[in-house]
C-alpha positions in Angstrom: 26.7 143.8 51.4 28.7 141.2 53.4 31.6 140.8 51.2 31.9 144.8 51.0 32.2 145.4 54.8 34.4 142.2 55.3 36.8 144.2 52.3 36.8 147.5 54.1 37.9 145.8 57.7 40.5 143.9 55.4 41.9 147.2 53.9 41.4 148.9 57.0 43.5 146.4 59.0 45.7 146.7 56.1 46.5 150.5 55.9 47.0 149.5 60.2 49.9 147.1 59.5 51.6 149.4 57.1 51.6 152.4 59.5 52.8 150.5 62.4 55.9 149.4 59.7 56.4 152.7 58.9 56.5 153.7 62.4 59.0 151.1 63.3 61.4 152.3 60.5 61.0 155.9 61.3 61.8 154.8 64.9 65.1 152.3 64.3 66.3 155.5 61.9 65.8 158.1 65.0 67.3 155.5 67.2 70.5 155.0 65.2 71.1 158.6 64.2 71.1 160.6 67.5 72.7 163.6 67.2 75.8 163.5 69.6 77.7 166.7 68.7 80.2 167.7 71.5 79.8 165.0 73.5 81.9 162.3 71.1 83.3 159.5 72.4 85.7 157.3 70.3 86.7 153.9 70.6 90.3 152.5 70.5 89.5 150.1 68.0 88.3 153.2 66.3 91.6 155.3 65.2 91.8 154.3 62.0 91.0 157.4 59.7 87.7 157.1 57.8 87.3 158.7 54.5 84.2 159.9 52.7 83.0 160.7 49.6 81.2 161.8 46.7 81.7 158.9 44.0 79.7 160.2 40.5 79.0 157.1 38.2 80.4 158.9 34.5 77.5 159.7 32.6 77.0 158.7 28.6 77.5 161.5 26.4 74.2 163.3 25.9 73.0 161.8 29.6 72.4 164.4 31.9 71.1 161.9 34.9 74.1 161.3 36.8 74.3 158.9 39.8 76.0 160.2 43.0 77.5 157.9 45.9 78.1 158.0 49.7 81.4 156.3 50.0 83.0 155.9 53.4 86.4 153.9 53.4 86.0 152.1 56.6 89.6 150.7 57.3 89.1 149.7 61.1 87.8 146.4 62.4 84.3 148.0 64.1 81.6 148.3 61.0 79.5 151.2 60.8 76.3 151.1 62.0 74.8 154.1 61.0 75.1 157.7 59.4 73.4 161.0 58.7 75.2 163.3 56.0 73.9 166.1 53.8 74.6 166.9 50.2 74.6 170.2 49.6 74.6 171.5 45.5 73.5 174.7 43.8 70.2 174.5 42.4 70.7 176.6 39.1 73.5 173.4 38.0 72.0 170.2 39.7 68.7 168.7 40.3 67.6 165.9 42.8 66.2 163.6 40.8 65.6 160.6 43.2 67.0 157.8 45.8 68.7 154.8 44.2 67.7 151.5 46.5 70.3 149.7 47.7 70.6 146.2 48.5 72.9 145.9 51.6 70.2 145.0 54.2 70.5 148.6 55.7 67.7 151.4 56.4 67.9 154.4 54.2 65.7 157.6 53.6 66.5 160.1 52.0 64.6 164.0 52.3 64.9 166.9 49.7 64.7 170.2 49.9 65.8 172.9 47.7 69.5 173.2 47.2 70.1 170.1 49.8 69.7 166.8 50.2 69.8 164.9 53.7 70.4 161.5 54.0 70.3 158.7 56.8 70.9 155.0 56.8 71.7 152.8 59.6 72.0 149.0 59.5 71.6 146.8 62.9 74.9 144.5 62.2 76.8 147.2 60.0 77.3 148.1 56.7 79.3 145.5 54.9 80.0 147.7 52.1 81.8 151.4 51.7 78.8 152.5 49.4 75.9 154.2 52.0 73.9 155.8 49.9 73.1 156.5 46.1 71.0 159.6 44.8 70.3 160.3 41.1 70.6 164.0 40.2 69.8 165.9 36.8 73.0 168.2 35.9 72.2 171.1 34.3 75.4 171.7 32.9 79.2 170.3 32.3 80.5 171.2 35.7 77.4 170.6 37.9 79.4 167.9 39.7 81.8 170.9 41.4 78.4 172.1 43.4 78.0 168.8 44.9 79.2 169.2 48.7 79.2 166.5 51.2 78.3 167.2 55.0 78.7 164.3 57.6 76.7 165.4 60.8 76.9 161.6 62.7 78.8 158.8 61.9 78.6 155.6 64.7 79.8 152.3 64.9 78.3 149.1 65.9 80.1 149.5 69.0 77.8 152.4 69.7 80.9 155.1 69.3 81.0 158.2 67.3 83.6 158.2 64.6 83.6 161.5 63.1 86.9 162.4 64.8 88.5 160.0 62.7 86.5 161.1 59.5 87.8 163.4 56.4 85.8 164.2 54.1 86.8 164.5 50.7 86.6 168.4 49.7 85.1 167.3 46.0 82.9 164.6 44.1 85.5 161.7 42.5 84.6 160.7 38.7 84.4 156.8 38.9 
């Protein structure tokens, strides 16, 4: 009788660790991506122009799983530190399929709903790397890929500034 109450405070203690780790990530993530539409201020180490895109790995013939990427082209000097984006598709050619983990150090989540896909990631030092994401989608048919579209809603520096003055986003998914 013992040993089963000590193992209930152990998995209760437990299940109290893990929630308090999930409530730190879900806080760092809120913390990073504040929303600061209309009230953007830019750096001067900032000006160089950002790009971002949709980068679909080519798929083997007779795969339908194809795996999309986040790519910002980050030329300036200040990293960024986090960003929240949306990747919107038509649901009768493409189907979210799942998050692909990534191995930069950085938070990411990503949340699906029908015909959308939102996406946040934010890393304390700043992303070393121009890939910020990677989902896996089913496509339905030959030219799913042209329903993919790419929404950037915040895009900050370590600094702490907003670059999505500086940001273009690529009208349409590049074939890598």
């Amino acid at each position: 009788m013992n040993s089963l109450h000590g193992l209930a405070m152990v998995s209760a203690r437990v299940r109290l660790a893990a929630s308090r780790v999930a409530a730190v990530g879900v806080v760092l993530i809120l913390a990073a991506c504040r929303d600061t539409e209309g009230a953007a201020s830019i750096a001067p180490t900032a000006n160089a122009a950002r790009i971002a895109q949709l980068e679909v790995a080519s798929a083997l013939p007779g795969d339908s799983v194809i795996t999309v990427s986040l790519v910002v082209a980050n030329p300036g000097a200040v990293a960024i530190a986090s960003i929240t984006a949306s990747i919107d598709f038509d649901t009768t050619r493409v189907r979210y399929l799942s998050e692909v983990a990534l191995s930069d150090g950085g938070l990411h989540a990503a949340n699906a709903k029908r015909g959308r896909v939102v996406i946040a990631a934010a890393h304390p030092t700043g992303f070393g790397e121009p890939t910020l994401a990677r989902l896996r989608f089913v496509a339905r048919d030959s030219v799913a890929i042209r329903s993919l579209q790419l929404r950037v809603s915040e895009l900050h520096l370590t600094d702490a500034h907003d670059a999505r003055a500086q940001l273009t986003i690529s009208p349409a998914a590049v074939i890598k």
